[in-house]
Wavefront OBJ file of the C-alpha trace (Angstrom):
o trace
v -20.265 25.700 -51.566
v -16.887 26.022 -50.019
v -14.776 23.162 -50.914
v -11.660 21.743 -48.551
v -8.490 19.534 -48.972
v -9.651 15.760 -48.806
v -8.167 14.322 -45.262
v -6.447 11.063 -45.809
v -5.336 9.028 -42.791
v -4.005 6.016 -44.687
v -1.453 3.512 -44.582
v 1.656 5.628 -45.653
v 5.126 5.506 -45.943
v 6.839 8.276 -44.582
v 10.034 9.784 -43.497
v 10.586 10.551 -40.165
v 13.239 11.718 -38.103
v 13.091 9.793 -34.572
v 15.135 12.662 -33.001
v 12.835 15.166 -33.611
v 9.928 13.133 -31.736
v 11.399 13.671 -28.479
v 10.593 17.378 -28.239
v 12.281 19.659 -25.375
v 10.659 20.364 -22.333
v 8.662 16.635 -22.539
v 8.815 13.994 -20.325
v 10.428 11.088 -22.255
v 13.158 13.879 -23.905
v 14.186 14.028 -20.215
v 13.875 10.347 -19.317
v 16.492 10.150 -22.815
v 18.833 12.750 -21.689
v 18.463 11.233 -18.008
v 19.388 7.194 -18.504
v 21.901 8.361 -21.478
v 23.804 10.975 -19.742
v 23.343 10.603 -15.996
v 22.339 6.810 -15.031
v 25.124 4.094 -14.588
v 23.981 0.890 -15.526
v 26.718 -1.256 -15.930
v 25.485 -3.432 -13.236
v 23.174 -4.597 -15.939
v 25.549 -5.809 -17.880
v 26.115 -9.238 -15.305
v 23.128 -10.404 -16.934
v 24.467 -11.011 -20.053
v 27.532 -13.381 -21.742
v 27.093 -12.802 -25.093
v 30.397 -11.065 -25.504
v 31.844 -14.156 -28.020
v 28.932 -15.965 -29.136
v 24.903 -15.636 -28.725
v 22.388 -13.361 -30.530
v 22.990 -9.234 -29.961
v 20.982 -8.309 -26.757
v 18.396 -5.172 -26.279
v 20.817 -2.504 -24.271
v 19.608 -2.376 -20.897
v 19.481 1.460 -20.920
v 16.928 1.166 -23.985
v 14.528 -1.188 -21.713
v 14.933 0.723 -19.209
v 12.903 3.799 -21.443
v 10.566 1.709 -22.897
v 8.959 0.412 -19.501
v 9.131 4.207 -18.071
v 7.950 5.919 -20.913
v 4.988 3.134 -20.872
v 4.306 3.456 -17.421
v 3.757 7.624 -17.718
v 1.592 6.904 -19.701
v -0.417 4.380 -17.837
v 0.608 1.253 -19.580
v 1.546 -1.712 -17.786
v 1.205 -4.578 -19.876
v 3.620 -6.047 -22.093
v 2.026 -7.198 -24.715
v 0.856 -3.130 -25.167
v 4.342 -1.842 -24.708
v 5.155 -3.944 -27.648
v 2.495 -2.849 -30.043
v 3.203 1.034 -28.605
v 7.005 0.263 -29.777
v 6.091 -0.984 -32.919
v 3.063 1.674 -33.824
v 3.641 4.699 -31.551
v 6.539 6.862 -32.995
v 7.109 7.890 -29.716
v 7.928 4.866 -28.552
v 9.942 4.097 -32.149
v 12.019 7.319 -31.347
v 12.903 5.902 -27.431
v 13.713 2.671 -28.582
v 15.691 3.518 -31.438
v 13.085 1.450 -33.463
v 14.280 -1.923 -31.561
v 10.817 -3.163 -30.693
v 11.268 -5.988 -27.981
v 9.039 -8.932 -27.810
v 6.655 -8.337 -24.584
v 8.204 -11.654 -23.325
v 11.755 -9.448 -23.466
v 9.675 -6.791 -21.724
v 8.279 -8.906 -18.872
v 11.635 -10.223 -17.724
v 13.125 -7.022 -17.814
v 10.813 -5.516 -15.240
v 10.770 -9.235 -13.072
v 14.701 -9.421 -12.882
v 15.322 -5.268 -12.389
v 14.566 -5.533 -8.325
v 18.043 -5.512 -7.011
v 19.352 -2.701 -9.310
v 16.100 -0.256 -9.607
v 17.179 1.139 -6.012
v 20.490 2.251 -7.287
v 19.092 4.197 -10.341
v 16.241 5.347 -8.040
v 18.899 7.122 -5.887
v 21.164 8.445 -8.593
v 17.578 9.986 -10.175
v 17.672 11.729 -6.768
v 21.038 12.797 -6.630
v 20.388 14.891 -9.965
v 17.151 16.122 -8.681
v 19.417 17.501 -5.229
v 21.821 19.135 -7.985
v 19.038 20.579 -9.474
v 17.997 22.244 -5.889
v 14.356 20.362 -6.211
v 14.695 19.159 -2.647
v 14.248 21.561 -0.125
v 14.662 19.251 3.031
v 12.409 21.433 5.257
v 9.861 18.702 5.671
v 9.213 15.052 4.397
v 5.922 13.898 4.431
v 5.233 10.189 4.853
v 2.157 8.244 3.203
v 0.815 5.298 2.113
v -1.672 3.893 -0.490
v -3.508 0.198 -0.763
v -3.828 -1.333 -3.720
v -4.672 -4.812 -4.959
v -1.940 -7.208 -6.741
v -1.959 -9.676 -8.772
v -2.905 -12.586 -6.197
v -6.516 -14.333 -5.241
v -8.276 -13.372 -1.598
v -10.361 -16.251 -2.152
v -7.467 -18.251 -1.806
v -6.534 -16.395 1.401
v -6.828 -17.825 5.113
v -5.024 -19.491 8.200
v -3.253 -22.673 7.300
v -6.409 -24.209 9.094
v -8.530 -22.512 6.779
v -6.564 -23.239 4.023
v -6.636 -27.272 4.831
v -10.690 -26.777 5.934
v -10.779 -25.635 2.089
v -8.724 -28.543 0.676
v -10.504 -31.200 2.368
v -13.598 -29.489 1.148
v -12.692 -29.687 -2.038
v -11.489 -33.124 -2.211
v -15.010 -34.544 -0.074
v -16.940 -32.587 -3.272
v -14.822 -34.654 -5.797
v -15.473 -37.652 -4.027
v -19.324 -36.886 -3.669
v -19.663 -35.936 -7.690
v -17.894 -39.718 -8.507
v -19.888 -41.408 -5.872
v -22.809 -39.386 -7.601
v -21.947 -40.877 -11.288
v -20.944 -44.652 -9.967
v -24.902 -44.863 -8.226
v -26.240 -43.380 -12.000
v -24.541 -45.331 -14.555
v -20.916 -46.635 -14.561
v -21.587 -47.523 -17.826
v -22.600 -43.655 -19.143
v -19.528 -41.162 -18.817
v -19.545 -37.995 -17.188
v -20.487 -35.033 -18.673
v -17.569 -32.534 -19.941
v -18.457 -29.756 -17.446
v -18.289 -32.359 -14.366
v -15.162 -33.541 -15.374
v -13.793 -30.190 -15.665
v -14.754 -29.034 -12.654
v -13.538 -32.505 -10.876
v -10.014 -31.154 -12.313
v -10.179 -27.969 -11.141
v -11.378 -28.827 -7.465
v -8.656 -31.849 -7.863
v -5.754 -29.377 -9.262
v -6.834 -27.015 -6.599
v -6.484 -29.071 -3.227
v -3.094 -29.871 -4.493
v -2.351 -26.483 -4.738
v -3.188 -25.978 -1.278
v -1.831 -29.031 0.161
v 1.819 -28.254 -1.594
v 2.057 -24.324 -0.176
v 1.113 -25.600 3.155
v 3.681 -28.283 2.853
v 6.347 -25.493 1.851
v 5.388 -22.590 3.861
v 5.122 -21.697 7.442
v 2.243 -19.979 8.883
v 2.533 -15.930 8.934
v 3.149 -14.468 12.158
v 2.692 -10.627 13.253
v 5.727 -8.884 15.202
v 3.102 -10.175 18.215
v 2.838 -13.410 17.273
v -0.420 -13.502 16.479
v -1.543 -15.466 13.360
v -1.589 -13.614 9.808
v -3.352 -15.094 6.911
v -1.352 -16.605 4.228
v -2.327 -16.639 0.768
v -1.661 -19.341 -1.910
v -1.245 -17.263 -5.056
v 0.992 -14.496 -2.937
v 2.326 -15.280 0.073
v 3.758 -12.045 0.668
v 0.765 -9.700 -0.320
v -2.157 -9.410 2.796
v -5.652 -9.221 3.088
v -6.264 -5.107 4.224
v -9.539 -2.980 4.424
v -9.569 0.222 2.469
v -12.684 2.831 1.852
v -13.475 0.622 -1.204
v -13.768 -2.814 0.253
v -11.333 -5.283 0.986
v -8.273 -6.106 -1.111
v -5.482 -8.565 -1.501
v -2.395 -6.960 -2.295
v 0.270 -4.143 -0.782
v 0.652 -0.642 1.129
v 2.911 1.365 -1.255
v 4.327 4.362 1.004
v 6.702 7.208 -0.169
v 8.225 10.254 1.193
v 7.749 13.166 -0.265
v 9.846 16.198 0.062
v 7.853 19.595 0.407
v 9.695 21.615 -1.721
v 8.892 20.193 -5.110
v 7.110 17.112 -4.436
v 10.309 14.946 -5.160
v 9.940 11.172 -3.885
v 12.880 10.653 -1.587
v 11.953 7.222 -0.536
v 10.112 4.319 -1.536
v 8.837 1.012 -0.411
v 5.792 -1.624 -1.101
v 4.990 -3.903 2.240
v 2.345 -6.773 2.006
v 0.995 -5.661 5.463
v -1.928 -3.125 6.176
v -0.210 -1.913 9.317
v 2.050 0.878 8.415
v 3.652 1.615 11.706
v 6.383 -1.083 10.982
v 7.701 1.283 8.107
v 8.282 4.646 9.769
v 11.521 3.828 10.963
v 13.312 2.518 7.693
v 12.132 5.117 5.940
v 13.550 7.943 7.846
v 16.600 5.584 7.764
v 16.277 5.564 3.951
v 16.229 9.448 3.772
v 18.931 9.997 6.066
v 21.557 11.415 3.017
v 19.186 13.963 2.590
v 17.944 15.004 5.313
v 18.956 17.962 7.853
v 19.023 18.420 11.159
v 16.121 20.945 10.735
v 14.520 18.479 8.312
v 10.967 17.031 9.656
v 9.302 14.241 8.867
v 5.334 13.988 9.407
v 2.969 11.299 8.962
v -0.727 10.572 9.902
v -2.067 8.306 12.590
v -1.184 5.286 10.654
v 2.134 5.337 11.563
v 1.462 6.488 15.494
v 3.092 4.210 18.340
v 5.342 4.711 21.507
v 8.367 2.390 19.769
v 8.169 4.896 16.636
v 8.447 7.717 18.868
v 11.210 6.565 20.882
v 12.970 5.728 18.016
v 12.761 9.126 16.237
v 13.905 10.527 19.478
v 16.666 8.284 19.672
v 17.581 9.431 15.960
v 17.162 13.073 17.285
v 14.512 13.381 14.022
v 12.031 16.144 14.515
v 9.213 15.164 13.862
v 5.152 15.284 13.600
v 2.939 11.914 14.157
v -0.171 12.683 14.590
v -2.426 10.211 17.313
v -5.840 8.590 16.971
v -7.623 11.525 19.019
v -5.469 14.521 17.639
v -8.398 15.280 15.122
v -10.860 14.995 18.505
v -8.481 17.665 20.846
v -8.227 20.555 17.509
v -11.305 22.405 17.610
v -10.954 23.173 13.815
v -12.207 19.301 13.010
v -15.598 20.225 15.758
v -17.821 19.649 12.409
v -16.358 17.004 10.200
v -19.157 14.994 11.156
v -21.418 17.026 9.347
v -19.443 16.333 6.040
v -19.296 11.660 7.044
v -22.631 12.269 6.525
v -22.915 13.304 2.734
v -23.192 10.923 -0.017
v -20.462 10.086 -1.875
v -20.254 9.766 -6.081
v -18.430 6.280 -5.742
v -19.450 5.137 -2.438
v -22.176 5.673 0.400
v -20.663 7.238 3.231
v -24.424 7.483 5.560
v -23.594 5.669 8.907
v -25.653 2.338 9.163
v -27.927 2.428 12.024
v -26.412 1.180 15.442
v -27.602 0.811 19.045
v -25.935 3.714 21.019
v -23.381 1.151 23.587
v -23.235 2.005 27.162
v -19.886 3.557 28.268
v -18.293 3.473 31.612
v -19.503 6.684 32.689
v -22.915 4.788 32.103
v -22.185 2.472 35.466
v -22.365 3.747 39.001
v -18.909 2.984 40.477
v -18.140 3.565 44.429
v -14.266 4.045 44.635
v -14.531 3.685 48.516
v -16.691 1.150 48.842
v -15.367 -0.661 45.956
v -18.597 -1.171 44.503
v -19.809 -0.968 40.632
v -23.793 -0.748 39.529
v -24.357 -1.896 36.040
v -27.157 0.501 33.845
v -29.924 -2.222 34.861
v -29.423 -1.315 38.549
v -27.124 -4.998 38.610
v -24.137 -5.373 41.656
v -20.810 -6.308 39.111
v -18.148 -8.413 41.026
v -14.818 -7.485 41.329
v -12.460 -9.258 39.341
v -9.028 -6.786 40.197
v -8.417 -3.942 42.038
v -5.065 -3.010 41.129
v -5.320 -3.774 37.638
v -2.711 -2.153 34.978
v -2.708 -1.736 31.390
v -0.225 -0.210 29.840
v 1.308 0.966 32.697
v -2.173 2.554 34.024
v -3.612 1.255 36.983
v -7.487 0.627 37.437
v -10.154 -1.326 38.963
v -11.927 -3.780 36.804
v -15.948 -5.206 37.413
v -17.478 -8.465 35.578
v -21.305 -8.928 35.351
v -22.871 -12.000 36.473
v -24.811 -14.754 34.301
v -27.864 -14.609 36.438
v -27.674 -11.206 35.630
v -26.758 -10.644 32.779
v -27.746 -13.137 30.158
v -31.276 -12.734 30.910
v -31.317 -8.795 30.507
v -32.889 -6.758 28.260
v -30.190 -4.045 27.820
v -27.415 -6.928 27.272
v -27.102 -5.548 23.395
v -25.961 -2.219 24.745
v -23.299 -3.654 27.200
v -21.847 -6.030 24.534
v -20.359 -5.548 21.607
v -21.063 -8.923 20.642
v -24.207 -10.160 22.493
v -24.716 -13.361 20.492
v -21.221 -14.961 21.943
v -20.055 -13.145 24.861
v -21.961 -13.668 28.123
v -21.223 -10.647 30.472
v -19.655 -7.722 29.747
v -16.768 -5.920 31.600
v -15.771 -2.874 32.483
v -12.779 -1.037 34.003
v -12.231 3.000 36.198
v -9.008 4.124 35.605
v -7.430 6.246 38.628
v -7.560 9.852 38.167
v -4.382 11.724 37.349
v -1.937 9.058 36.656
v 0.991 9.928 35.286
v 1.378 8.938 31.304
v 3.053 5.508 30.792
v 3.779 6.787 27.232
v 6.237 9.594 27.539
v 6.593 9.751 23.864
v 3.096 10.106 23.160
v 2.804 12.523 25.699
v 5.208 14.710 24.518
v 3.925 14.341 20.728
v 0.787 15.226 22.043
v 1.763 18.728 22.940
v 4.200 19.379 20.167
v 1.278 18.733 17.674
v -1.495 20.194 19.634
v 0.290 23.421 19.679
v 0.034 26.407 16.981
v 3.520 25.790 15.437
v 3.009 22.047 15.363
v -0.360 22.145 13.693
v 0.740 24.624 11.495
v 3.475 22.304 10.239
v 1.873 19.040 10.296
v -1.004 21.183 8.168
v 1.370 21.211 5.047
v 1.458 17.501 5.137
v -1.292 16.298 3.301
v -0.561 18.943 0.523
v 2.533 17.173 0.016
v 1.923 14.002 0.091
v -1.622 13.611 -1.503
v -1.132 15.287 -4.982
v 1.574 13.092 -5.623
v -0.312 9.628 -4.539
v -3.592 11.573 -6.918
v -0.659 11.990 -9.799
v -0.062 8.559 -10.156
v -2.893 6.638 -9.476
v -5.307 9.093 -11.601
v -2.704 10.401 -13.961
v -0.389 7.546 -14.573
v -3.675 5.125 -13.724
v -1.851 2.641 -10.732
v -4.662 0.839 -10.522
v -3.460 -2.283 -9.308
v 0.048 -3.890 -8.717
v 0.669 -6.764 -11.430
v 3.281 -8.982 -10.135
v 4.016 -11.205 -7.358
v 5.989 -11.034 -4.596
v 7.313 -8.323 -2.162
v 10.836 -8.389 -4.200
v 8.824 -7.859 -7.304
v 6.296 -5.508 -6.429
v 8.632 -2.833 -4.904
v 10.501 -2.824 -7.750
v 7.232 -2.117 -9.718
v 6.143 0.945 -7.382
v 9.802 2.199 -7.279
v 9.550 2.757 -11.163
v 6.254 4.339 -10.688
v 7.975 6.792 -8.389
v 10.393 7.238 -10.919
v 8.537 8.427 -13.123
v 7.084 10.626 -11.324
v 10.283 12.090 -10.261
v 11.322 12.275 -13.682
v 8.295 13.589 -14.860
v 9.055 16.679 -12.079
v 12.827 17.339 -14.228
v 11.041 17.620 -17.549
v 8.595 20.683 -16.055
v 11.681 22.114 -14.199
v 13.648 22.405 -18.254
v 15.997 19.298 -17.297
v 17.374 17.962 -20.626
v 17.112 21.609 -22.311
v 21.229 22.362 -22.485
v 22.195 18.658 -23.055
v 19.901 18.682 -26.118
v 21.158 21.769 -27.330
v 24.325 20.601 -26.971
v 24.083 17.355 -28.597
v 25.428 17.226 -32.545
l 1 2 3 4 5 6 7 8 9 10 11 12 13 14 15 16 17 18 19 20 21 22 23 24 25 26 27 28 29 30 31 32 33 34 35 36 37 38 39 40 41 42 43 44 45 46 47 48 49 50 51 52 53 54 55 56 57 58 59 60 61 62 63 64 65 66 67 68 69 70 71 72 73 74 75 76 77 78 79 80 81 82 83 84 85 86 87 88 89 90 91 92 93 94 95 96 97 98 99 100 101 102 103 104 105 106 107 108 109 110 111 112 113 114 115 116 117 118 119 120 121 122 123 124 125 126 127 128 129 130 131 132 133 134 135 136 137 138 139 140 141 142 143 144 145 146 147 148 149 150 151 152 153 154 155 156 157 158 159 160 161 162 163 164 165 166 167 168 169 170 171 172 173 174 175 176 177 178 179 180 181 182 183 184 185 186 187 188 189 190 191 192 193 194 195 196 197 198 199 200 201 202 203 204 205 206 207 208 209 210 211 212 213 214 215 216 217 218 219 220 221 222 223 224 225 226 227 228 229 230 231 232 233 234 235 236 237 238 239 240 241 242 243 244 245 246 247 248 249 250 251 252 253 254 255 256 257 258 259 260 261 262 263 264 265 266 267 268 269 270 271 272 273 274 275 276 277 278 279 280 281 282 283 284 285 286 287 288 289 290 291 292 293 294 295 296 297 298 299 300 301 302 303 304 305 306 307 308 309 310 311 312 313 314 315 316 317 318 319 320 321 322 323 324 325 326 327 328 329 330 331 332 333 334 335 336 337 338 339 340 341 342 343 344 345 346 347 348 349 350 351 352 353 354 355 356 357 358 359 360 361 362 363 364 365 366 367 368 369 370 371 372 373 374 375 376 377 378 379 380 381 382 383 384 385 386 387 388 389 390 391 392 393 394 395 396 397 398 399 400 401 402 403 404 405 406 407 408 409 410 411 412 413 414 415 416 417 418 419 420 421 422 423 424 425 426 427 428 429 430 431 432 433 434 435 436 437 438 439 440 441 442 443 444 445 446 447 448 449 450 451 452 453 454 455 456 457 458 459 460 461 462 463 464 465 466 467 468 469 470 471 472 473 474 475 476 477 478 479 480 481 482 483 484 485 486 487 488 489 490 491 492 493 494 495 496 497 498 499 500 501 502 503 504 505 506 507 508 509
């Protein structure tokens, strides 16, 4: 029998040269030619007054490596970033065998949010000298994911109280409940813990509501607040709701560079658009366009990119319905889905408007049920279009048997409604017009074609590759520092496969 060196994988002592663990062409021998040689940080420095007395500090530029190096490789916590710097001689070799407490970590990554913008654009200034932005077109997308905050503890500030009071009537029925037993006999350890909680709890409500106003939308309309992160939302993805942030980025075509960055605690998206293109504007051209999916479609977008003379693509709700090459997406809604059932749940088919008999001349409007609707405005306007709009009656309508396909809510709303536009009315959206054709036309869906091959594979790098799972801190500030060092490293990531760091290393003594 053939007999083989015994492998041994003991505790050893062994010498190692740090320097030569940070091999050329990888991604943390660029991120150490990058911060050392490229990156100003001395606006660190205002963080520190040790110069005469105190203990030596970690060097900002070191941190700095550590937290990147740990988030390529999709680790987040602190406490592992500590055991990786004291274990992983990759880590050792970054560091410069410094090994930081994770408490040392933590704070560097909360108190980085007003200077991570500033070495987020000088990463992109070397990434321009480099010629890895093309500036034909910037693509603009977003991605929702959950933060570190409780939906449970989400609501109205009228919900919020309604939960409070809650709470404090079920601490009041639970001592009530022990006095009637025996005053004598003391409650069990479980009941008084959860009397705590409940108590600690409504306190916790009752001193955000006493400190916070209620959310408003740019509309006015109410938002829900939330106790454990006021700034994240409540938003509806594929997967179920979440409580957390939209991270969007703009990606240049050329090499997938991220020229811009921001984390908003809002599902809409269309408040972004703007300040983005804003944020790219030292990089873009004049032939430069930006595109970006219906998410990000409205009239004061529009206007405003014209007003910025931007070219641009934004696709509409219905663009997907007017481009025959989308005729049998249906087809594929229908399949079933590894992580999630995509099968339509049954629903009653809903009458639509072409369903009612309307007389324009006689001003007249027969519901399905063969029911006269009264007029309730005949020179109606929404949006600038004018129309005539029909109510059904209560006599009618309550009783009928066809009520659950007139009403999207049958249960609460009595009598439907239902409006006829006039035919061939000018557009009271200009912009949306004109968008409409530009997009709808061979050149324009050729170009807004190359968007989601832009954007997408970077969004799949990092949340598959560099596992973004989940946003853990708090706060807007906070939280858009943490996805602008996610988009640094993938930035970063794109200089180490272009050879970045090759001739400084060889150059180095």
């Amino acid at each position: 029998m053939a007999r083989y060196k015994v492998v041994d994988r003991s505790a050893r002592f062994l010498a190692v040269s740090l320097e030569a663990q940070l091999t050329v062409g990888s991604f943390e021998h660029a991120l150490d030619v990058l911060v050392d040689e490229e990156l100003e940080l001395s606006a660190f420095e205002r963080w520190y007054h040790n110069d005469e007395t105190g203990a030596p500090a970690y060097d900002p530029a070191v941190m700095l490596k550590i937290v990147l190096l740990a988030y390529s490789k999709g680790v987040v916590s602190s406490r592992a970033i500590e055991r990786l710097c004291r274990e992983n001689v990759v880590f050792m070799a970054i560091s410069g065998d410094s090994a930081p407490q994770f408490t040392t970590i933590a704070k560097f990554v909360r108190s980085v949010a007003g200077d991570v913008a500033d070495v987020f654009a000088r990463v992109l200034l070397v990434c321009d000298r480099l010629g890895l932005i093309g500036r034909q077109m910037f693509a603009i997308d977003g991605v929702k994911l959950p933060s570190n905050a409780d939906k449970r503890h989400s609501g109205t500030h009228a919900e919020l109280l309604h939960d409070a009071q809650r709470m404090e009537a079920a601490v009041q029925k639970m001592l009530e409940a022990h006095r009637q037993d025996d005053q004598a006999i003391k409650p069990r350890t479980s009941t008084v813990d959860r009397i705590e909680r409940l108590q600690r709890q409504a306190r916790r409500i009752r001193a955000f509501l006493a400190t916070h106003a209620e959310r408003r939308s740019a509309k006015g309309t109410v938002r829900k607040s939330n106790v454990t992160d006021n700034d994240s939302a409540k938003m509806a993805t594929q997967k179920g709701v979440v409580q957390g942030y939209t991270a969007v980025a703009a990606v240049d075509e050329h090499a997938q560079i991220i020229v811009a960055a921001h984390a908003l605690g809002s599902g809409s998206e269309q408040s972004v658009l703007l300040p983005m293109v804003d944020w790219t504007r030292a990089l873009r051209s004049d032939e430069t366009i930006i595109t970006a999916d219906a998410g990000y479609h409205s009239e004061d977008n529009l206007r405003g990119l014209c007003e910025r003379a931007v070219p641009a693509m934004i696709a509409d709700g219905l663009m997907r319905k007017r481009d025959p090459r989308f005729a049998g997406q249906a087809r594929h809604k229908a399949r079933p889905d590894a992580l999630y059932d995509k099968t339509p749940k049954p629903s009653i088919v809903k009458f639509r408007p072409k369903d009612f008999t309307f007389d324009p001349l006689a001003g007249t409007c027969l519901c399905p049920a063969g029911k006269k609707l009264y007029s309730t405005g005949s020179a109606c306007s929404t949006n600038g279009r004018k129309h005539h709009k029909f109510q059904g009656a209560k006599r009618d309508c309550v009783p009928c048997e066809l009520r659950a396909r007139c009403l999207r809510h049958p249960e609460r709303t009595p009598t439907p409604q239902v409006a006829f536009f006039e035919k061939n009315q000018a557009s009271p959206l200009p912009y949306t017009q004109l968008m409409k054709q530009a997009i709808d036309s061979e050149r324009g869906k050729a170009l807004y074609g190359r968007r989601i091959a832009t954007v997408e594979p970077v969004f799949a790098n990092l949340r598959y590759n560099k596992r973004l799972e989940r946003f853990t801190l708090r706060t807007q500030p906070k939280v858009n520092t943490q996805w602008h060092l996610y988009c640094l490293v993938h930035n970063i990531e794109k200089l180490a496969h272009n050879g970045y760091g090759t001739k400084q290393r060889a150059a180095r003594p």
